[in-house]
N, C-alpha and C positions, 0 to 999 in steps of 0.2 A: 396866207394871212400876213400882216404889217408886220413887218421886222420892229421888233422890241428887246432890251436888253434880258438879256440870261436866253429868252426863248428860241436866241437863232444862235446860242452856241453853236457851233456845229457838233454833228451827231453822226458817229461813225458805225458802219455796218460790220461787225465784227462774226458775226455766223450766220447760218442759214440753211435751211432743208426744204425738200417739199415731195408731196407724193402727186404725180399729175396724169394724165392721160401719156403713156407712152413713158413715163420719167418716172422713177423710184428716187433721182437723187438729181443736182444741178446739174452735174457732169453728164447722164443721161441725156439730160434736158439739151441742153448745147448741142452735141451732140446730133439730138434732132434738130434745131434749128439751122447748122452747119449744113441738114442735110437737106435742107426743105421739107423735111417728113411731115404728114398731116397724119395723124392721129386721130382722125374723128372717122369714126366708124358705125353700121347699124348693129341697133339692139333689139334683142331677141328677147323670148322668153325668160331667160336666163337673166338678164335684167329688169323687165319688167314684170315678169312674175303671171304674165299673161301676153295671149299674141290675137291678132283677126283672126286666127281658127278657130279660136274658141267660143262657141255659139255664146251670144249674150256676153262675150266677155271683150268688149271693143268699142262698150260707150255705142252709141244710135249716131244716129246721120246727122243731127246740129252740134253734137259734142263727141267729139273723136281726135282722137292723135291723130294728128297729120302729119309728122314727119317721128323718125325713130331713130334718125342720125344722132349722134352726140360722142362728149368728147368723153370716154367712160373710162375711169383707174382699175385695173386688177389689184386689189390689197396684195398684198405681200405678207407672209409673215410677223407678224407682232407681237411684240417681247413685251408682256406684261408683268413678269416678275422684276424684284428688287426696289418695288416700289413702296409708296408709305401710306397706298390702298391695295386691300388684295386681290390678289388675281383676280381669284374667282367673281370678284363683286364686278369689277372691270371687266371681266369678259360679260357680263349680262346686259350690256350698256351699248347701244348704236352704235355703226360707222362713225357716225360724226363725232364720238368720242373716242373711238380711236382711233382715226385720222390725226386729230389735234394730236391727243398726244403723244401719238408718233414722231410727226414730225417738230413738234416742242422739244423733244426729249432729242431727236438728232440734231436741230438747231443748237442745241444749249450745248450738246457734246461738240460739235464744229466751234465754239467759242471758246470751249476748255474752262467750261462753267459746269458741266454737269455731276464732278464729285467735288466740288466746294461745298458746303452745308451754307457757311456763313454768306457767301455771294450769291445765292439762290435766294437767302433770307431778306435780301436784298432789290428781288427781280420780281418783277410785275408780267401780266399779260393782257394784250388786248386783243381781242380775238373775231375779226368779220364773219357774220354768219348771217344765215337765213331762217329767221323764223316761219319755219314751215315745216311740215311734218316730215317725218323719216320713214324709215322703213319699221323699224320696230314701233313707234306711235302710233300708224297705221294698225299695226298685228294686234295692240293695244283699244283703238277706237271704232275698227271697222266691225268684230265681230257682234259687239251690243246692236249695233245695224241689223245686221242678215238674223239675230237672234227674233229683232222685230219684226220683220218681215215673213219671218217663218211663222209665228205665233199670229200673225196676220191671218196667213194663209190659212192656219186650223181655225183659227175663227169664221173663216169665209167657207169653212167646208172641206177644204182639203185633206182627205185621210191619212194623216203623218203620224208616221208611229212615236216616239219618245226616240228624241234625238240621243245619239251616244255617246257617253262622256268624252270630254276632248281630252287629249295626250298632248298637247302640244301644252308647255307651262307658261304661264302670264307674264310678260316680259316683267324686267323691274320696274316699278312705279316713277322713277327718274327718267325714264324714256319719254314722259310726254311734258317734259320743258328740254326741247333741244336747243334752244335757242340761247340760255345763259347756259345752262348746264356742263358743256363740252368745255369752257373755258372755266368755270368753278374746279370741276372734277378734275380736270389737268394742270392747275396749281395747285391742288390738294395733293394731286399724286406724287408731283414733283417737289416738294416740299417749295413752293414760291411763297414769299412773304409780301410782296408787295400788291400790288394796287390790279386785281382782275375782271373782267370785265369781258360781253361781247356787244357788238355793234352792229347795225344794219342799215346799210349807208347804201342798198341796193346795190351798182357795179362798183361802187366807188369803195363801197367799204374797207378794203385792206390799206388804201391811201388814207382814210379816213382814220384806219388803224395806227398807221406810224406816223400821220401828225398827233395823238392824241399821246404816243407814246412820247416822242418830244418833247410834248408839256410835262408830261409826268417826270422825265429826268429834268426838264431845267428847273421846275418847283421842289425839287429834291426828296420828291418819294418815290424816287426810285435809285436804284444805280445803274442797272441793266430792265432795260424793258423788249420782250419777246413779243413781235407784231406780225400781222398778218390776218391770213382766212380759212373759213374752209367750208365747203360747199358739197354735203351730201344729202341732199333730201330723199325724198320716195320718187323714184324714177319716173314713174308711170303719171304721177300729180304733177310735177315738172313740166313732163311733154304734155299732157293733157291741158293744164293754166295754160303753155305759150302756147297750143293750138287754136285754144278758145281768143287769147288775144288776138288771133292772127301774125305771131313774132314767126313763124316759120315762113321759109321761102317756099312760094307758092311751086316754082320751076324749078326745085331740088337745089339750086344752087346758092350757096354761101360762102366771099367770099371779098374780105376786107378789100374798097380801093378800085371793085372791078366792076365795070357798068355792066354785066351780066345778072349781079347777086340783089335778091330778092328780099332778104332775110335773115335771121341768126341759125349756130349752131349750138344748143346748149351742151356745159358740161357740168363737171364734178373733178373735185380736187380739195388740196389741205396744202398752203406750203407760209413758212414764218419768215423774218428775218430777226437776228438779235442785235437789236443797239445800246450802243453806251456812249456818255460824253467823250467828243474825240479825244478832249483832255486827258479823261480816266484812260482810255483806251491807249495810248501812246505810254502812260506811264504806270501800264501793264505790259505793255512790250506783246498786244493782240496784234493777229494779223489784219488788217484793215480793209476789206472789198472797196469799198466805196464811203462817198462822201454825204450827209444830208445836209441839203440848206438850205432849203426853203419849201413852202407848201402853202399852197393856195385853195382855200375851200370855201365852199359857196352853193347858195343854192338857186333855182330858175322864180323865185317867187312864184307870181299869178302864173307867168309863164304863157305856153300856149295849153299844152294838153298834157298830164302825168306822165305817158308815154313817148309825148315830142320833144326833144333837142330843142333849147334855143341856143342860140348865137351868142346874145348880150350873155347868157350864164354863165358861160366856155368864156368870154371875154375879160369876164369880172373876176375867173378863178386866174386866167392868165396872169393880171396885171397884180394882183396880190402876192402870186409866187415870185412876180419881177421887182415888187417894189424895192430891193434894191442891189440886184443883179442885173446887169446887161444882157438881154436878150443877143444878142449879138453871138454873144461868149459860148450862147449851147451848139453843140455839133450835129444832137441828133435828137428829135422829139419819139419815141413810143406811143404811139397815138389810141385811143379808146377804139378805133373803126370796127364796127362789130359785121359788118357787111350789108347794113339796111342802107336801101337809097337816099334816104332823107338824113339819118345819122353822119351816112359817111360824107354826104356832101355839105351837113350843117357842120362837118367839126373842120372839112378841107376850107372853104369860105372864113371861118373864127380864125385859122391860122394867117388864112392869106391877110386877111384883116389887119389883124394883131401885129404880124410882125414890117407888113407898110405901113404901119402906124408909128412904128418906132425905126424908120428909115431902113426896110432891108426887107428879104424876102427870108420864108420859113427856112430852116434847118434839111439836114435828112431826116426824112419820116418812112416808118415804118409799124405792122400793127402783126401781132403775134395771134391772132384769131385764125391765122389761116392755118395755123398749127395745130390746135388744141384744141378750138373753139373756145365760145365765149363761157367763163367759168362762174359766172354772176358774181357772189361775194369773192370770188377769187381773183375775177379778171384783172384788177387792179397788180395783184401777185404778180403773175404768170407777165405783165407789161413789164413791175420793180426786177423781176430775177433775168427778164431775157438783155435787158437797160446793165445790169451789175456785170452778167457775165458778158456782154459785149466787151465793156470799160474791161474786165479784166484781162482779156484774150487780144483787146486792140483790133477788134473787128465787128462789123454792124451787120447782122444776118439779115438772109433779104427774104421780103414778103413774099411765100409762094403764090403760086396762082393766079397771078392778075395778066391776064391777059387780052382784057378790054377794059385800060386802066379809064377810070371814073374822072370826068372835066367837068367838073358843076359849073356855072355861071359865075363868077368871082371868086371862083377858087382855084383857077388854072395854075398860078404860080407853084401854091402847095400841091397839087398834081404833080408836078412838075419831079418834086424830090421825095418820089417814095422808091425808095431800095427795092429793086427785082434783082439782084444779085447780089451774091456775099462781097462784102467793100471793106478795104483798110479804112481804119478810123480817119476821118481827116487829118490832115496834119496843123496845125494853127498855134494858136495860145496857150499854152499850160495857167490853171489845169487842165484837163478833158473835162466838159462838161455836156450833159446830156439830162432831158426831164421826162417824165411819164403824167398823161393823162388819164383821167376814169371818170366818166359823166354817164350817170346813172339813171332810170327810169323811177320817176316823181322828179325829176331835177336836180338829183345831188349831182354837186361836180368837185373834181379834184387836178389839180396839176403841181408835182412835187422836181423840185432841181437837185440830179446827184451831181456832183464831182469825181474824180478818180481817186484811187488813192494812191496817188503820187502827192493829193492836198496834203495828208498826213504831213510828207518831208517838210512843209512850209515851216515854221517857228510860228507858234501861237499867241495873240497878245498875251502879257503879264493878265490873269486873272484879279477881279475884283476882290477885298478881303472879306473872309466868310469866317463868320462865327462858327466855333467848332462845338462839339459835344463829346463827353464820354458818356458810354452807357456799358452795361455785362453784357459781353458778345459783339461789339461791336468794335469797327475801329476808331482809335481816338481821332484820326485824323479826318474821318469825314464830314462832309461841309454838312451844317443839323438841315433841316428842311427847311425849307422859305414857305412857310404860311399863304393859303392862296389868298387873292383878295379878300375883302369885308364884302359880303353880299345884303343888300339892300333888298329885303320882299316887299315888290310896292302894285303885287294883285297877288288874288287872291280865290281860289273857286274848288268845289268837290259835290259830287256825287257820290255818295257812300250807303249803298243799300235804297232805303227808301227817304234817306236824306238827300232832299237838293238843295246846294247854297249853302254857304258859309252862313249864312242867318241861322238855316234848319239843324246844321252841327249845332252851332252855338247855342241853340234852346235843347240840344239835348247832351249837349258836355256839362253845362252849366249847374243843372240837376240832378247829373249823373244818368241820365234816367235812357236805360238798355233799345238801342232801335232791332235788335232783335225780334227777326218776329219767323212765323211758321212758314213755309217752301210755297210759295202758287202754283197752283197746279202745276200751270205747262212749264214751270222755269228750268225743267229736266228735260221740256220738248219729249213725255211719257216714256222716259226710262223707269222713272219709280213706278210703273205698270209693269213690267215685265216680269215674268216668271223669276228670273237671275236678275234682279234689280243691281242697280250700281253697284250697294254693300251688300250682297251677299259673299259669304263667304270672309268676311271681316268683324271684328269684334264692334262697330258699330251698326252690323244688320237688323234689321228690326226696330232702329232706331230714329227717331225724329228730333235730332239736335236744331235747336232754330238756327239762323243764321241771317247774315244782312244780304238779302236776296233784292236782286234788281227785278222789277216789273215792267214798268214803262221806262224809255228816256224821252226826253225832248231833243231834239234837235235839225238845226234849218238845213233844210239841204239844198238852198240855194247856194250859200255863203258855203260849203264844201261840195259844188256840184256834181252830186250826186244825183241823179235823175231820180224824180219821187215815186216811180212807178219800179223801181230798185230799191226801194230805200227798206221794203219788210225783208228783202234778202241779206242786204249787208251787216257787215260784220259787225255784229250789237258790242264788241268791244270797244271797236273804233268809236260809235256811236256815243257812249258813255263819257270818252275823252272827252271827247269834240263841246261834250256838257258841260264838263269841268273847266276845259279848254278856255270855252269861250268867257267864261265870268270873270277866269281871271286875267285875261288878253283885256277884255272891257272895260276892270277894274283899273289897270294899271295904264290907260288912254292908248290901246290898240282896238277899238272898235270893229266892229263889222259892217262894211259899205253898206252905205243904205240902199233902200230901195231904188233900181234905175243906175246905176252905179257897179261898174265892175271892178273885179280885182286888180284890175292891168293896168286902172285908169288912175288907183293910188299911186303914191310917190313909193319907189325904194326905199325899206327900211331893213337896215344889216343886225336886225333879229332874228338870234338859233333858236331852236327848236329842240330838243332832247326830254324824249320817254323812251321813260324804264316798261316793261312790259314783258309778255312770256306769250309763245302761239296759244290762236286758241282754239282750244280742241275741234269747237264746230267746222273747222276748217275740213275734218276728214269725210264730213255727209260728200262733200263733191267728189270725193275718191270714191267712198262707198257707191256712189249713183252709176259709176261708171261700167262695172261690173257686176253691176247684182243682178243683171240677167242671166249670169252663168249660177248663179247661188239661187235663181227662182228655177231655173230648167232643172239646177239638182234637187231640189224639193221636190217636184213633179216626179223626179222620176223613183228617187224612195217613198210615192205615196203609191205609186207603181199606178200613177194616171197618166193617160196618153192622148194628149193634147194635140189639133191638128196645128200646119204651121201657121196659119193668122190667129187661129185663140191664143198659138201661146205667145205669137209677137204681141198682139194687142193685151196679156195679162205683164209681159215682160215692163210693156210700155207703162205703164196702169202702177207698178210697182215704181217702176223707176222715177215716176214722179212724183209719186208720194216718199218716198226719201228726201228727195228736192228738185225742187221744179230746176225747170232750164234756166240754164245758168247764164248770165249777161257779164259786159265785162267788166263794169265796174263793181260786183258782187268779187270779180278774182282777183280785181286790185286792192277790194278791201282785206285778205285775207294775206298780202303779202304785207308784214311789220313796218317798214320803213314810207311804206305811203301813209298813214295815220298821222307822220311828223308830215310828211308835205302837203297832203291836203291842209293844214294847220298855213303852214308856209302860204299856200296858194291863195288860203282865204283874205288875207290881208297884204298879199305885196312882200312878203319877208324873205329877204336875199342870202340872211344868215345861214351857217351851216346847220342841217336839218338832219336828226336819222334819230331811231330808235336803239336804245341797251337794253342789256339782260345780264344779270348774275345770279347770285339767288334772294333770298330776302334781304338784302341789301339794297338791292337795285337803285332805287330810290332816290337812296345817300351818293351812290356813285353818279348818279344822273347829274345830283346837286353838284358832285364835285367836277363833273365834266363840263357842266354852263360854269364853273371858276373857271379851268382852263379855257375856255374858250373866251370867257373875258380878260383874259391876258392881252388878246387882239385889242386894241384900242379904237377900230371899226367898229367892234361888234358893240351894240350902243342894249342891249337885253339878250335875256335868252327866259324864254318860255321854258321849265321844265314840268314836266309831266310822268303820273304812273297810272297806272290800269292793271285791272286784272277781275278777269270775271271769276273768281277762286270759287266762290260756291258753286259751277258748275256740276254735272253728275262727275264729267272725268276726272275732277279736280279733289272731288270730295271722297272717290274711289280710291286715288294712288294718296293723297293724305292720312286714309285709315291706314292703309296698306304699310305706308313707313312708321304711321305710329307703331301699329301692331309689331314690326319688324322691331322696331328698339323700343319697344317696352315703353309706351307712354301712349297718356289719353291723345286722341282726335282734337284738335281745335274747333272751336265753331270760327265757320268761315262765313269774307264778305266777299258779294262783286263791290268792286269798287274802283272812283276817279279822282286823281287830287292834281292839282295845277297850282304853280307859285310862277309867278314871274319877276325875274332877279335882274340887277342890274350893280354896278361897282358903288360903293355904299360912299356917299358925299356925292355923287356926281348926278343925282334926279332933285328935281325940285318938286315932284309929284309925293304923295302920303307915302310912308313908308311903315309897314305893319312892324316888322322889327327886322332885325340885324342879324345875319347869320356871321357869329364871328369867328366858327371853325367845324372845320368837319372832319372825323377820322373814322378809318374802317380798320379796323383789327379783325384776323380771322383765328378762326381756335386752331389750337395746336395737339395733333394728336389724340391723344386719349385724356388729353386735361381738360375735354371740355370748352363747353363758351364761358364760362367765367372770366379766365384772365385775360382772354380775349374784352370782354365788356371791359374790364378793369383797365387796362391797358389804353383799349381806345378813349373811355373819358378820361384818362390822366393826360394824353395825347393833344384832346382835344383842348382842353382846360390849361393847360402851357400855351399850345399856340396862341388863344384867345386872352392870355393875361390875365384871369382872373383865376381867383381861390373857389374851392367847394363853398367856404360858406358865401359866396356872392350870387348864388344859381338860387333861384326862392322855388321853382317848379320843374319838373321833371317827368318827360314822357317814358314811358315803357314800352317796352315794344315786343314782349313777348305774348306770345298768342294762346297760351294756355296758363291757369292760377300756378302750377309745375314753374313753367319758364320763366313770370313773372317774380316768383320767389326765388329763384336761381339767379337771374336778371340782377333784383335788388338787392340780394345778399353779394353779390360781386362788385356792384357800385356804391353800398354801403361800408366797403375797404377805402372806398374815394372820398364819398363824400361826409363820414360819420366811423371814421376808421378808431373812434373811441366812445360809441353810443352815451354811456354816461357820462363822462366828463365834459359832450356836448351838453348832456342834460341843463348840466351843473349848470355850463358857463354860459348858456342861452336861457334861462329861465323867464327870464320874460317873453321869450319867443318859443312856443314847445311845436309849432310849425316849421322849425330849421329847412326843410324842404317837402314841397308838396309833390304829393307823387298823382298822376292822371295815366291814365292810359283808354285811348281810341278806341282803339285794337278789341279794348273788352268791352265798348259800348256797339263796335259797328262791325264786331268779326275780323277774321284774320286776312287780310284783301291782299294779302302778298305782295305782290311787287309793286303796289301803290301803296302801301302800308306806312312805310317812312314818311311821304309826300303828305301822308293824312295826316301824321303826327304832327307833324310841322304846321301844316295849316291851323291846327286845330292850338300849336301852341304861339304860333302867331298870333291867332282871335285873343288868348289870356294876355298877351301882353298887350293887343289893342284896344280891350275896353277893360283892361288893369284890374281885373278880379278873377279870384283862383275859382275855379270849377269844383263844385264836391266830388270826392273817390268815387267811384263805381263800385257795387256791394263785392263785389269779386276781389277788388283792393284790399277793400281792408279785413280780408283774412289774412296777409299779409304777417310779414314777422317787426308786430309792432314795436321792438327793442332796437329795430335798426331802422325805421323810421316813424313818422307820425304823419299821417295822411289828414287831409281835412274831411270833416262831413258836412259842412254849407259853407256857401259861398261867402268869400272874405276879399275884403278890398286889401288891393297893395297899397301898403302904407308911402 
């Protein structure tokens, strides 16, 4: 991105851990690279959980693993005591959660942050991930499948006795959002106060990670931010997607750089880095690895294809991370090269390019896939740690394996300098300098510049003067936050149940009047048929809570080319966005090409893209599809029916498509998270950085706060933000009773649901602007005190940075999803905004409306991680046609001593 004041402080690496194929620690790690070790090996049984001998259990001849190589971790060990979650709840929880916070927790010890309370209360996480199912979400969503299929079969005749109770127990209900969850759960366990979040930026995303972390130190909510990935999904769904894509090498070989290699290797891993301002860092007397200074992000727009490399993207991220560093000055680039023909030779071409553009030929290049394989949300890691520990050790490992090194047509020079053996670091300029690429599939691309830390030695400018603050617990000396920009909402769009359009809310906010309504039949796709329906076995079984349920969406699948003969298979989440997406892209003069008219054919426009979102469950039917011919051959055989071999291929086949048809591949791109933001991207031209978050019900608010930092870039001329969430699904509405029941509270009624704002730096459009976002804060609860002081905290937070008093606020969204939470909610913000009920009485008597209170949430259901995004649009619509909305009948049970709700609509005076 553009170098701008405070943002390119420099950013020092002060710790770091990672669990990787081959590596428990850096030192391991090196190590292997020293030695040219490759690590990538095949998997068995024993990781997939299934092999080709298993009759029926190996997916049919259009959908099958084709390769079973990959880069796979032995866990180790994990110390889940001493934490401020308990064990026991922590061990119920997926790899991917303890991955994370494994390696968080030895990052933070390598800093000598890990028994500070007060310096954690301080520390933030951002954390690359794959929204896609794990292993235990699987264990979770597949069985209601074979559950169906079984009941199938007794309904078609087959004599099946009464299946017998399972022993195996239900994983915990938090297993099916891997995707924020793992970064939630491990600042909660580590007691982190700061800013958490994860991200999926495709390969890119750990770069993605430690530029976003950067922003957060130089805006001052943070002091230490902990960045990185981590990459374990369900093994078998893994190789199955990249089989279906075609990512595997068809001729077994993968193999960065080398005209031999065909294709990737995937793997699996978890590894962080810890940063802090180098200022802070130095005057801690931290040991310092390396240096950050720069980070270039970007996205392929129109591009060519989700899956193809372009050049101009790789070119756009270059020059952004150069704009004001000498290319000159790097000694050794870490390159993305994952070993496809087309990748390695579009990224070798972009360098030759680039750097005879600025008078010189490329660096040494070198690409650590040939190690590890390619670790998707990690790979970006696995390039930052092998780039760090070079700079420390004063040596550049060299690329194993190439041994018919790769000469594309204009990219001979960059050919030319890729390391096949271990080399002293150049000798040249101080400091050492060296940068890492990660350009991602949908087009996210990243290129980031370290230094050594011999930079440290340098003398730092005099710092600019910073307003201080005292607070209890805190140091007096630290600099208070810097407030992010003033954001400008100047579109506006939502989908919310059977609301479409910022019109259809607004005629149903405006009256209060519940869009609630009763389940469509198939919106379960007939789980609530099943014997063991979703809630059984929960205290909302039997029951018919309504909820704001999606039925149909519209949307053009030209403008996100999507093939229309795919379009009933793809991911109806995606789909839902794309609704909200487009009104308010539309709204805000981002159009959609007309007819005749391509994306490729617009001009460039450096518009991000960030949705908040969570997997969605439908994603596990293509798992289930794979192997349920091993789970129909054992039906048959405890009905003690003996089938010859073409009946029971042709019932196997007969089943397996009635689960889900064959699967095409843009139904498997729709079900990877981070393509939903680039399809977005692609439909109109937008070069901005693109990727989806996740945390927990916040999401939203974080999404909003991540397009602030990214309009810190003074390129970045918008940022679309976005949430989704199909909540009321069966899986969703399953593990929501599940946790109510667990802590003692009613179920919410839930929404599917789409909200879209698109923001931009407030003063700087000449276009309508709905209103003003003029602060955002997220406070998380603490401990056993509850969200209370948490709410309280965040709108006192908020309400300082934005300069304004409680009584200046006339309206007020809720955002709790149950009458419970909303009463909890209000009586914590009633410390804020009415912290003496009567004596506001007194001295507002002509005004007994002191603040209106509205909530979404209990007109449209609880839509989760688009929740936030709804509130906002919907409190956008009040301030754009300047009249308060009547309560919701659920309001005003409320505790009318601590506010006063309206019941019709009332203009702003």
């Amino acid at each position: 991105m553009s170098r701008s004041p405070h943002r390119d402080e420099p950013v020092a690496i002060v710790g770091m851990a990672c669990l990787l194929p081959g590596a428990h620690s850096p030192e391991e790690f090196w190590t292997g690279l020293l030695a040219g070790a490759d690590h990538r090996t095949e998997g068995g049984p024993e990781v997939f959980g299934t092999s080709p001998d298993v009759p029926g259990g190996w997916g049919d001849p259009d959908h099958r693993v084709t390769a079973v190589r990959g880069g796979f971790v032995t866990e180790p060990a994990i110390d889940l005591d001493g934490l401020r979650l308990p064990a026991d709840r922590l061990s119920g929880l997926d790899r991917v959660v303890r991955w994370s916070l494994h390696t968080v927790r030895r990052a933070l010890a390598d800093a000598g942050l890990d028994t500070r309370p007060d310096a954690l209360a301080r520390t933030g996480l951002v954390l690359g991930n794959y929204a896609f199912p794990t292993e235990q979400s699987v264990r979770m969503c597949v069985p209601p499948v074979r559950q169906a299929v079984t009941e199938g079969l007794s309904r078609a005749g087959l004599p099946l006795p009464a299946a017998p109770p399972g022993t195996d127990p239900e994983p915990a209900p938090e297993n099916l959002w891997p995707f924020g969850g793992p970064a939630v759960t491990t600042a909660d366990a580590l007691g982190l106060g700061g800013p958490r979040l994860a991200l999926d930026a495709a390969c890119s995303s750990a770069l993605y990670g430690v530029s976003l972390a950067r922003d957060y130190l130089a805006t001052g909510r943070a002091d230490t931010m902990v960045a990185g990935a981590v990459c374990a999904p369900d093994p078998l769904l893994i190789h199955l997607s990249f089989s279906d894509l075609r990512a595997y090498p068809d001729n077994g070989v993968s193999q960065p750089f080398d005209g031999r290699s065909t294709g990737i290797v995937t793997g699996q891993g978890a590894g962080v880095v810890v940063l802090k301002r180098l200022r802070d860092a130095l005057r801690d007397g931290d040991r310092v690895y390396a240096v950050l200074e720069a980070v270039g992000l970007g996205n392929d727009g129109a591009g060519r294809h989700l899956l193809s490399p372009n050049e101009s993207g790789q070119l756009a991220a270059y020059r952004q991370a150069y704009a004001g560093i000498d290319p000159a000055t790097v000694d050794y680039i870490e390159c993305h090269a994952t070993g496809t023909p087309l990748g390695d030779a579009t990224e070798l071409r972009g360098l030759t390019a680039f750097f005879a553009g600025n008078g010189g030929v490329p660096p040494l290049l070198g690409s650590v896939k040939g190690n590890v394989g390619h670790l998707l949300t990690v790979a970006g890691f696995t390039s930052l740690l092998k780039v760090v520990l070079a700079l420390r050790h004063d040596t550049v490992p060299a690329t194993p394996g190439v041994t018919d090194p790769l000469r594309p047509k204009g990219g001979e020079a960059a050919a030319e300098r890729i390391v096949r053996q271990n080399t002293p670091w150049p000798r040249g300029a101080v400091p050492r300098r060296a940068a890492v690429s990660a350009f991602g599939f949908g087009g996210t691309n990243a290129h980031l510049v370290l230094a050594g830390p011999e930079t440290a030695a340098d003398p730092l400018p005099a710092p600019a003067p910073v307003p201080v603050t005292a607070s209890a617990g805190t140091d007096a000396q630290a600099p208070a936050p810097r407030p992010l920009a003033r954001l400008a909402v100047t579109g506006l769009g939502a989908r919310l149940g059977a609301l479409s359009g910022t019109g259809a809310l607004h005629r149903a906010a405006r009256p209060g009047r519940s869009a609630l309504t009763e389940r469509p039949p198939h919106r379960w796709y007939g789980a609530d048929g099943l014997t063991r329906g979703p809630l059984s076995g929960t205290p909302a079984q039997d029951s018919a809570v309504p909820g704001g349920y999606l039925d149909r969406i519209d949307v053009h699948p030209r403008v996100y080319r999507i093939p229309p003969n795919e379009l009933a298979q793809a991911n109806p989440q995606h789909l839902a966005l794309f609704e909200a997406a487009e009104q308010a892209l539309t709204d805000a003069g981002y159009p959609a090409p007309p007819p005749g008219t391509k994306a490729d054919e617009l001009p460039e426009r450096r518009v991000g893209v960030v949705v908040a979102m969570e997997m969605e469950p439908r994603t596990h039917t293509h798992r289930a599809r794979f192997d349920i011919g091993a789970h129909v051959r054992a039906e048959c055989e405890r009905a003690g029916v003996r089938l010859g071999r073409e009946e029971l291929d042709r019932l196997e086949e007969a089943v397996r498509g009635a689960v889900h048809e064959p699967i095409g591949a843009n139904e498997v791109l729709s079900y990877i998270g981070n393509i939903m933001a680039s399809r977005l991207s692609s439909s109109r031209n937008l070069t901005g950085p693109s990727f989806t978050v996740a945390a927990d019900g916040t999401a939203g608010v974080r999404a909003l706060e991540v397009a602030g930092l990214l309009l810190l870039d003074p390129t970045v001329e918008a940022v679309l933000v976005g949430g989704v969430d199909l909540a009321a699904g069966a899986e969703n509405t399953r593990a929501r009773a599940r946790v109510a029941a667990r802590d003692g509270q009613e179920p919410p009624p839930l929404g599917d649901g789409a909200a879209a704002v698109v923001v931009t730096r407030a003063g700087e459009t000449g276009r309508k602007v709905y209103a003003t976002v003029d602060a955002l804060r997220v406070h998380s609860g603490d401990g056993g005190q509850g969200h209370g002081p948490a709410v309280a905290a965040a709108a006192r937070a908020a309400l300082a940075d934005a300069r304004v008093s409680p009584g200046d606020v006339e309206y007020l969204e809720l955002g709790g999803a149950t009458p419970a939470a909303r009463h909890g909610e209000a009586a914590a913000l009633a410390t804020v905004y009415r912290p003496d009920p009567q004596a506001a009485r007194e001295a507002d008597a002509g005004d007994p409306y002191g603040c209106v209170l509205g909530s979404t949430g209990a007109l449209v259901g609880d839509t989760q991680r688009a929740a936030p995004l709804a509130a906002l649009v919907a409190a956008a619509l009040v301030l754009h046609h300047a009249d308060f909305p009547a309560a919701p009948d659920v309001l005003l049970t409320l505790m009318h001593h601590l506010y006063d709700s309206a019941t019709a609509t009332r203009e702003f005076l």
